[in-house]
C-alpha positions as CSV (number, residue, x, y, z in Angstrom):
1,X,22.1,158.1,202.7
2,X,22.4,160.7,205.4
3,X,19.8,159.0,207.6
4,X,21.7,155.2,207.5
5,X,24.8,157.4,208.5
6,X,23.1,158.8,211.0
7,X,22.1,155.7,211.9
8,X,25.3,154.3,212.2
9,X,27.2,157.4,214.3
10,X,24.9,156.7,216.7
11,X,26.3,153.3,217.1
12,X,29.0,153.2,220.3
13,X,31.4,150.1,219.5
14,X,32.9,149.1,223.5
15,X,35.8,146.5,223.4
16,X,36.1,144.1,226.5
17,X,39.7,143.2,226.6
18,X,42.0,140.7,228.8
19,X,44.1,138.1,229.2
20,X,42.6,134.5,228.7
21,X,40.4,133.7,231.7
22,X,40.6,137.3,233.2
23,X,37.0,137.8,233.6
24,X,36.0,139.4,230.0
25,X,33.2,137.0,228.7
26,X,31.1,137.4,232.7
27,X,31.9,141.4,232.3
28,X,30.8,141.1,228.7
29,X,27.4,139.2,229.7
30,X,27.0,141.3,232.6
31,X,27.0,144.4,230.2
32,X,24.9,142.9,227.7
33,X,21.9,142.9,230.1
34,X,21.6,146.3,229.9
35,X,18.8,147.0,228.1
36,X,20.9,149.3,225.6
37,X,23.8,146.9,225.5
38,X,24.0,144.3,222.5
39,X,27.1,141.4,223.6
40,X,28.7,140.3,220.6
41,X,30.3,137.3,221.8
42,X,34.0,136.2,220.0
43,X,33.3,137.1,216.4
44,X,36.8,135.8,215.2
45,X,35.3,134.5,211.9
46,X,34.7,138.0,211.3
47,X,38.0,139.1,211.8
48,X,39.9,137.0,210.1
49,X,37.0,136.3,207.2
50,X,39.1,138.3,204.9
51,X,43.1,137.7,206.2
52,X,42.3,134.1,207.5
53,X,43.5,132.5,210.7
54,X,47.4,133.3,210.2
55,X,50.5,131.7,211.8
56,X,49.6,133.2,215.0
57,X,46.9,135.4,216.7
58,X,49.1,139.0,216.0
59,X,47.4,141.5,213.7
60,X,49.0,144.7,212.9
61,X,46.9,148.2,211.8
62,X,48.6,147.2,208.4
63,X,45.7,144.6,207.6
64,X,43.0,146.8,207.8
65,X,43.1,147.8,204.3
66,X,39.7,149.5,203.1
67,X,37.6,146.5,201.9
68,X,38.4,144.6,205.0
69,X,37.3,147.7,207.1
70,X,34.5,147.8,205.2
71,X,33.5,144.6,205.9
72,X,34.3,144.2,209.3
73,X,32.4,147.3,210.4
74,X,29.3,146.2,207.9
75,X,29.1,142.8,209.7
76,X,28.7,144.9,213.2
77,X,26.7,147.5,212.4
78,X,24.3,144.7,210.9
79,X,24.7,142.9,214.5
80,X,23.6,146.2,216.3
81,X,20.6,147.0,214.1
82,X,19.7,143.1,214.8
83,X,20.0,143.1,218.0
84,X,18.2,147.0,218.0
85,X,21.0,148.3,220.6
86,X,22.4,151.7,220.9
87,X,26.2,149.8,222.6
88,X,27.8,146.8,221.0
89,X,29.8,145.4,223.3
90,X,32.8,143.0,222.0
91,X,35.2,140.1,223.4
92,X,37.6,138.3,221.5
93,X,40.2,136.4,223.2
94,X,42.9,136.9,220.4
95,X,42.5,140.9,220.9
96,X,45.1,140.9,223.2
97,X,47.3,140.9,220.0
98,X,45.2,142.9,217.5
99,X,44.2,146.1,219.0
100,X,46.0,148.1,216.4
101,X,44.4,146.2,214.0
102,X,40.5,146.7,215.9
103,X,41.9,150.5,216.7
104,X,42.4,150.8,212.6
105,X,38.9,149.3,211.7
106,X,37.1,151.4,215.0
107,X,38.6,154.3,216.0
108,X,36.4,155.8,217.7
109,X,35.6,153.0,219.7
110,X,35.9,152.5,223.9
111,X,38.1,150.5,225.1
112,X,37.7,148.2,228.8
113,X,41.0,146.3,229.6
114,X,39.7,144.1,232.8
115,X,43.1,143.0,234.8
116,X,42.8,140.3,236.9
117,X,45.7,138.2,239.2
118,X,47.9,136.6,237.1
119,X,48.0,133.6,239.2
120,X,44.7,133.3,239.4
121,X,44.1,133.8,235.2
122,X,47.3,131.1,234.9
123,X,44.7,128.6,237.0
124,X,42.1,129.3,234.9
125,X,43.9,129.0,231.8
126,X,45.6,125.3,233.2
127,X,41.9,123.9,234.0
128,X,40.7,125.0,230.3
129,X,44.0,124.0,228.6
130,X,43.6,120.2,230.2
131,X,39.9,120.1,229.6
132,X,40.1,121.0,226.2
133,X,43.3,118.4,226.3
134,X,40.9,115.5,227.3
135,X,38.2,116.4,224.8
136,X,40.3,116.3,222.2
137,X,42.3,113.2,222.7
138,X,39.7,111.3,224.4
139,X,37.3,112.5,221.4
140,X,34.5,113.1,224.2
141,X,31.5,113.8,221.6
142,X,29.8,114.6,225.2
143,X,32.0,117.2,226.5
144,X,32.2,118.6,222.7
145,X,28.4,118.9,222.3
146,X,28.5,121.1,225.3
147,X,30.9,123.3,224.3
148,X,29.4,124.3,221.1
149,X,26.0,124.5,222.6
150,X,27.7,127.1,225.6
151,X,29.1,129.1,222.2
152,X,25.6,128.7,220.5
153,X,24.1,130.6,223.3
154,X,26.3,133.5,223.2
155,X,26.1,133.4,220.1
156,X,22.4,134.8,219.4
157,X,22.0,135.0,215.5
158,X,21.7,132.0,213.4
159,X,23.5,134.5,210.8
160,X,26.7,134.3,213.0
161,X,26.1,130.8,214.0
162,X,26.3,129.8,210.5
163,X,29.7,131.9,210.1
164,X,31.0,130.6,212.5
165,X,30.3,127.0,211.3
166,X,31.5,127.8,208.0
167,X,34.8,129.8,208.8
168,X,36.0,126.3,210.6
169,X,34.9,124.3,208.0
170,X,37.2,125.5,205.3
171,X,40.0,125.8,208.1
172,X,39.8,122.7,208.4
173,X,39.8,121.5,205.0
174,X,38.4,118.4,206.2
175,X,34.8,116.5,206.3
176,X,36.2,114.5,208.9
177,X,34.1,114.6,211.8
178,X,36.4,114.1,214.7
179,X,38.6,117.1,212.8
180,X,36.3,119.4,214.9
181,X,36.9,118.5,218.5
182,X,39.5,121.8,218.4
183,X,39.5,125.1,216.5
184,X,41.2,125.1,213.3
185,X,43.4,127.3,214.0
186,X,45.5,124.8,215.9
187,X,46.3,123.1,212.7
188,X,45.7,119.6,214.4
189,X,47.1,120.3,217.3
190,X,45.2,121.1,221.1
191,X,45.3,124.4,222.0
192,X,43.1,126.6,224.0
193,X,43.3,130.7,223.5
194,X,45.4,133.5,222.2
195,X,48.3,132.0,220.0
196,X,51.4,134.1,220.6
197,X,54.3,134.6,218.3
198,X,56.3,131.3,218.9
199,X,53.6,129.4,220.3
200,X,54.2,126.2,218.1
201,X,58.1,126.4,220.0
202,X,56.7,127.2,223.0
203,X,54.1,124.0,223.4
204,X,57.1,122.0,222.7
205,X,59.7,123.0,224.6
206,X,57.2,124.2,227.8
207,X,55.0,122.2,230.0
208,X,51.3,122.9,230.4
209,X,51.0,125.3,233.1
210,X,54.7,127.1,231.7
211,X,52.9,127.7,228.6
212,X,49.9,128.9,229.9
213,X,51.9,131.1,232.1
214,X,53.3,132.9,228.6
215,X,50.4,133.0,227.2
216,X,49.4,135.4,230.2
217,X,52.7,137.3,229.9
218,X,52.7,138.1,226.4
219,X,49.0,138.8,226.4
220,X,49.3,141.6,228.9
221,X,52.2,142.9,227.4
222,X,50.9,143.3,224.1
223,X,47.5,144.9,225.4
224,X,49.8,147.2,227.1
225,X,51.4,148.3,224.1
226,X,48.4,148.5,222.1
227,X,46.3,150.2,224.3
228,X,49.1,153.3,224.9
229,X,47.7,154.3,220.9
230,X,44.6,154.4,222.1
231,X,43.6,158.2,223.4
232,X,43.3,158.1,227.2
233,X,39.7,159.1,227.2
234,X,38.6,156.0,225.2
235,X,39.9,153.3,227.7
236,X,39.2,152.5,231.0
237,X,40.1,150.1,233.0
238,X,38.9,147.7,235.7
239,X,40.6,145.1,238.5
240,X,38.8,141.7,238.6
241,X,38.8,141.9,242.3
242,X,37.1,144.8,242.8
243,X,34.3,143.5,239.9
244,X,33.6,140.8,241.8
245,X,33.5,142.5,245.2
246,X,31.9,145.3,244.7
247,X,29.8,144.5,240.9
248,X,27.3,147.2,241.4
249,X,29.7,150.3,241.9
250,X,32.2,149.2,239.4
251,X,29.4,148.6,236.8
252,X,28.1,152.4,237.3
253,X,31.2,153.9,236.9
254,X,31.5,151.3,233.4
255,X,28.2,152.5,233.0
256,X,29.2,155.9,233.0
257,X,32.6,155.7,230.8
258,X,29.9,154.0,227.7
259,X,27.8,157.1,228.1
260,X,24.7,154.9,229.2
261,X,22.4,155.1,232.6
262,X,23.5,152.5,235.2
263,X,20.7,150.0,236.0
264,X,20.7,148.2,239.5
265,X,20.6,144.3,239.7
266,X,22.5,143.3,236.6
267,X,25.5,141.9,238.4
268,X,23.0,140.0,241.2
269,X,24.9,136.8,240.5
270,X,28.8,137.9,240.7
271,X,30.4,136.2,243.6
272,X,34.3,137.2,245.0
273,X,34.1,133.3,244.9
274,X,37.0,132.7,242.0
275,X,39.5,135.4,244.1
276,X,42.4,133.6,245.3
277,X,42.1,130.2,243.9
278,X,45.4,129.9,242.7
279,X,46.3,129.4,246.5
280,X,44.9,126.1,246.9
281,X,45.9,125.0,243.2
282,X,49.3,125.1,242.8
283,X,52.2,122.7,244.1
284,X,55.1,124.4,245.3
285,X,57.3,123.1,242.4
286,X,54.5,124.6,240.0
287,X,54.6,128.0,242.2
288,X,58.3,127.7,241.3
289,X,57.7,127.5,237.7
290,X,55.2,130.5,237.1
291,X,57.3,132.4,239.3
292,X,60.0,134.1,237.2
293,X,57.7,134.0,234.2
294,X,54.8,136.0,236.2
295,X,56.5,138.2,238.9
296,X,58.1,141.1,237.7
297,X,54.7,141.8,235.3
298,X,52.4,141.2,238.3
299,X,54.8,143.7,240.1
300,X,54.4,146.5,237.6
301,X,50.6,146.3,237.6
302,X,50.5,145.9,241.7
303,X,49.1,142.5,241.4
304,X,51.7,141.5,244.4
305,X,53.9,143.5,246.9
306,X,56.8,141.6,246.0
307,X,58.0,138.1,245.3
308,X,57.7,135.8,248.2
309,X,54.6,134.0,247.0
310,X,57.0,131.6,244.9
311,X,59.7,129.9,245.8
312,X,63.0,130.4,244.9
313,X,66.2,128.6,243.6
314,X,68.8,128.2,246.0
315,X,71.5,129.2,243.3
């Protein structure tokens, strides 16, 4: 017994963390080169295996009651010894609005909050949201195929695949193939990410890009309230910008926050390509929809000097 909780202390749990489309899954896959680093790639059916999918994607340190802590922490320490890695290295897109509940179930673990321009995550989030749109409601068995093959491939286990399989199966509720062009946590519905408290409202009453714009906001604003209960010396955090400008030095000093050696050449294929996008993407009458919803939170984390990039009402 003392040796398995040996082996287990020695287990560092790291959690990537960020709005939708802010760069977690390529920092995540970067890290997971490293030849100490196992990447654990979305494990929501692990999660929520015990609590289920909910209303909405908000989970408080209240749910993490002993058996589900148990469990949770079981399921990775089973990945690690798999995958016979020192680091395990998380991303979940619904974090954003359960790090008291992740805090509760690891809290000793590391935290990385990766903060990229909102505009440029809003773009991201748009192209997603309309692709997932089409696969859906075209029923594109092509475009579907592909996406769970990308999720197979992070996903490394066939342990986890078949979790994974299963979890959406009986959220579902349905043997209805063309139930499965979306997650079932959409409840019929298309939907791409983190589902924020009102989003049902919110998809009505909003277009598109306005709700992918508050499904930024209230991402970042929960991380930031989440992540103030986490001690100072277990998070870090890194700018998009600077990851994709300079990969090398910001992974060393990443690196160096885990507690393992920085090795040369795993960010050889990150590009400042994806900086800036959201210039040539948005209309003026979209710029003057994201505006008031974006600005003052892009302000407080320096993202923008001030708000002339949007236009605004003449009233």
């Amino acid at each position: 017994m003392h040796d398995r909780e040996c082996e287990v202390a020695r287990i560092t749990y790291v959690f990537v963390v960020g709005s939708p489309r802010s760069g977690t899954t390529i920092l995540s896959e970067v890290l997971g080169r490293h030849p100490d680093v196992a990447d654990f790639y979305e494990p929501y059916y692990i999660w929520d295996h015990r609590i289920g999918s909910g209303e909405d994607d908000v989970r408080t340190a209240a749910m993490a009651d002993a058996a589900t802590c148990a469990f949770v922490r079981r399921e990775f320490e089973l990945f690690a010894k798999k995958s016979r890695k020192s680091v395990v290295v998380e991303k979940s897109p619904e974090t954003c609005f359960r790090v008291p509940y992740v805090h509760s179930v690891f809290p000793e673990a590391k935290w990385i909050h990766i903060i990229r321009d909102g505009r440029d995550s809003v773009e991201s989030i748009y192209r997603e949201t309309l692709k997932r749109k089409r696969m859906v409601q075209q029923r594109d068995l092509k475009e579907y195929i592909a996406t769970v093959r990308e999720t197979m491939r992070l996903t490394p286990f066939w342990r986890n695949r078949l979790q994974t399989m299963l979890f959406e199966l009986r959220g579902t509720a349905s043997l209805d193939p063309r139930r499965y062009f979306n997650k079932a946590k959409w409840q019929g519905g298309v939907g791409w990410g983190p589902r924020f408290p009102g989003w049902r409202q919110a998809q009505r009453q909003l277009s598109p890009i306005g709700f992918a714009a508050m499904q930024w906001r209230t991402s970042i604003e929960a991380l930031i309230q989440g992540l103030n209960d986490v001690p100072r010396e277990q998070r870090e955090t890194c700018r998009y910008e600077d990851f994709a400008a300079r990969p090398e030095a910001e992974l060393k000093r990443l690196c160096e926050f885990i507690g393992i050696p920085p090795v040369q050449g795993l960010a050889r294929d990150i590009t400042p390509q994806s900086v800036g996008k959201w210039q040539k993407s948005f209309t003026t009458e979209q710029l003057a929809e994201l505006g008031p919803v974006l600005g003052e939170l892009m302000l407080q984390l320096h993202q923008s000097a001030d708000h002339s990039w949007y236009p605004h009402s003449s009233t």
